[in-house]
N, C-alpha and C positions, 0 to 999 in steps of 0.2 A: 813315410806313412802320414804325416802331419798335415800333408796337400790330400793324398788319397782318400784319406778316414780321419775325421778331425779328431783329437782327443777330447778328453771328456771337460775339462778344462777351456777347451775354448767353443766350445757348447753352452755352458757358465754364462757364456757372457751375453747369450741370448735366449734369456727364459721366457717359454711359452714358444720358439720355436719346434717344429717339426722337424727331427733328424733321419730319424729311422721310427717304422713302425714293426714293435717288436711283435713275432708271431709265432704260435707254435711247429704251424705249417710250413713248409719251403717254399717261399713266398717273394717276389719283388715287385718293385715300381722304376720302370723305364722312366726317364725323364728325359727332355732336347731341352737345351738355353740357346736363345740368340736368335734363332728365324722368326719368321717364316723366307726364305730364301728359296726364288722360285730354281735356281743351279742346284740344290740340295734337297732343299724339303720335300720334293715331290719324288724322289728316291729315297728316300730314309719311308714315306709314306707306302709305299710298293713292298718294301723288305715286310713291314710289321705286317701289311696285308697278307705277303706271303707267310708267313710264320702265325697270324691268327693271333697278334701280338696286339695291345693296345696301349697307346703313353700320352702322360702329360705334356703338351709342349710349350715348354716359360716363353713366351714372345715378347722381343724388342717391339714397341710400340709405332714406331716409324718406318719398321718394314711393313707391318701390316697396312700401315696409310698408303706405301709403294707399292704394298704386292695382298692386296685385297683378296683375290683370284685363289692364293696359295694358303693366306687365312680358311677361308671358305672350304676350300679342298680337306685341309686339317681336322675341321667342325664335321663337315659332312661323313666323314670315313669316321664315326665316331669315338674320335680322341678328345680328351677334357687338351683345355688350355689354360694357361696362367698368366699374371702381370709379370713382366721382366722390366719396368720401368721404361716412358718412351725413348729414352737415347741413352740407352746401355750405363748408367749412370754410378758411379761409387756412392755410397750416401756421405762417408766420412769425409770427402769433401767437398759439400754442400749446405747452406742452412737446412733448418730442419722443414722450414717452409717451400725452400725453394726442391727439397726433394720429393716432397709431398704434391706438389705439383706438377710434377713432371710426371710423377705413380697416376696421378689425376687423368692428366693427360694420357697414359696409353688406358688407360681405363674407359677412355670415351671410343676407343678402339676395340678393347678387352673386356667383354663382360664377364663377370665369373668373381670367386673367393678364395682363390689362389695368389701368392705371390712370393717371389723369389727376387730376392736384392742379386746384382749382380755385382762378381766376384766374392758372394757373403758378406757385404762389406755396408756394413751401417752405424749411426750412432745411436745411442740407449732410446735417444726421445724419438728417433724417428721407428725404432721398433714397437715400443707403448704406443705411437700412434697408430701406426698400419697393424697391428695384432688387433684393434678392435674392431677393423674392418675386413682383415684379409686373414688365412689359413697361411702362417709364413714357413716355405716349406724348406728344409738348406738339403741335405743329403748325406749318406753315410758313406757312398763310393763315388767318389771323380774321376774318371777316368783318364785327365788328360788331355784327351785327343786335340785338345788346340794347342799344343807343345811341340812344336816343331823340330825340337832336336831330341825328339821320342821316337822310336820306330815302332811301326803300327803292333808287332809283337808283343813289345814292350805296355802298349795301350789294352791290348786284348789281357795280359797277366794280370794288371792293375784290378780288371774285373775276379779274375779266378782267384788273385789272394786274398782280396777284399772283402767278397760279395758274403754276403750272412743272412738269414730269415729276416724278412724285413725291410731288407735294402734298399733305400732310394738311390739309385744310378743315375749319376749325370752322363751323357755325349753332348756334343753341341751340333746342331744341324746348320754350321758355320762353312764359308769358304775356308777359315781359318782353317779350322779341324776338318776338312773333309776330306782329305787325303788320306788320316791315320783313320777316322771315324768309317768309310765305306768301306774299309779291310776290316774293322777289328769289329765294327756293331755287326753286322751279322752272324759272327762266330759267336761272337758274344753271347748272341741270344741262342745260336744252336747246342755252345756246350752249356749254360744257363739249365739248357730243356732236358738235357743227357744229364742232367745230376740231379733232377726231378722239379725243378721249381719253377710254379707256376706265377707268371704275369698278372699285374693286378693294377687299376686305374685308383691314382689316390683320390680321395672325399674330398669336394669343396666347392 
């Protein structure tokens, strides 16, 4: 559960982040890390359309400079997008200068007030810095799906035991994850709909 749904404790360690937005209604927030990948992204884009679904998508910065085309496609079907740092980057092992320049850098790609550190992973100064400029958003359910010795069943539960009013759901719209992710995100979202909860684009 500690991967799934972080505990409250190490929440702690990033105040003024965005985990869950709690609500009285049945309610979530899809989220992708890692694309825009033109092998993936433009199937995960087809599903939502199918289903009248709309999500966030955290974008690596250096895919979009490769695959501009698949950025664009994301934008136009209107989906909000997020900073993922341009080269999928840790912050904890980084200065704090040299991480902020790299957020820089896909930001000359990524317009918007979104941003999501990849693997959750920063240090205190570099949060105080990017919280005055960006909405830092982590998530309340992970799903996984780039877990290779997970089977895609096992990905789709992650969501069913997890998910709660409010939920920010991650998948990753990755080669990595896209074996467990185009079995389990569409279920995902059908039993989601069968238990009443409605999809919702986060602020920023």
């Amino acid at each position: 559960m500690f991967i799934e749904q972080p505990p409250w404790f190490y929440k702690v360690l990033f105040p003024g982040a965005t985990w869950r937005i709690p609500a009285d209604e049945k309610c979530v927030y899809l989220t992708f890390d890692d694309g825009p990948i033109p092998e993936v992204t433009p199937w995960v884009l087809d599903v939502l359309d199918q289903n009248g679904v709309k999500a966030t998508f955290f974008m690596v910065g250096d895919n979009v400079r490769k695959h501009p085309d698949v950025y664009r496609m994301v934008v136009e079907r209107g989906h909000r997008v997020g900073n993922h740092t341009f080269n999928h980057i840790q912050g904890i092992r980084y200065l704090t200068r040299n991480y902020l320049a790299n957020v820089q850098k896909a930001a000359d790609y990524i317009p918007g007030k979104l941003f999501r550190p990849p693997h959750g992973h920063m240090r205190i100064p570099q949060l105080f810095r990017l919280r005055g400029k960006y909405k830092i958003v982590m998530w309340d359910v992970v799903t996984r799906d780039y877990n290779a010795s997970l089977s895609p069943e096992r990905v789709l539960d992650n969501v069913k035991r997890y998910v709660r009013n409010g939920s920010i759901i991650v998948f990753h719209d990755s080669l990595k994850a896209e074996k467990n992710m185009r079995w389990a995100m569409p279920r995902a979202i059908a039993w989601l709909k069968e238990q009443g909860y409605q999809f919702k684009l986060l602020e920023g």
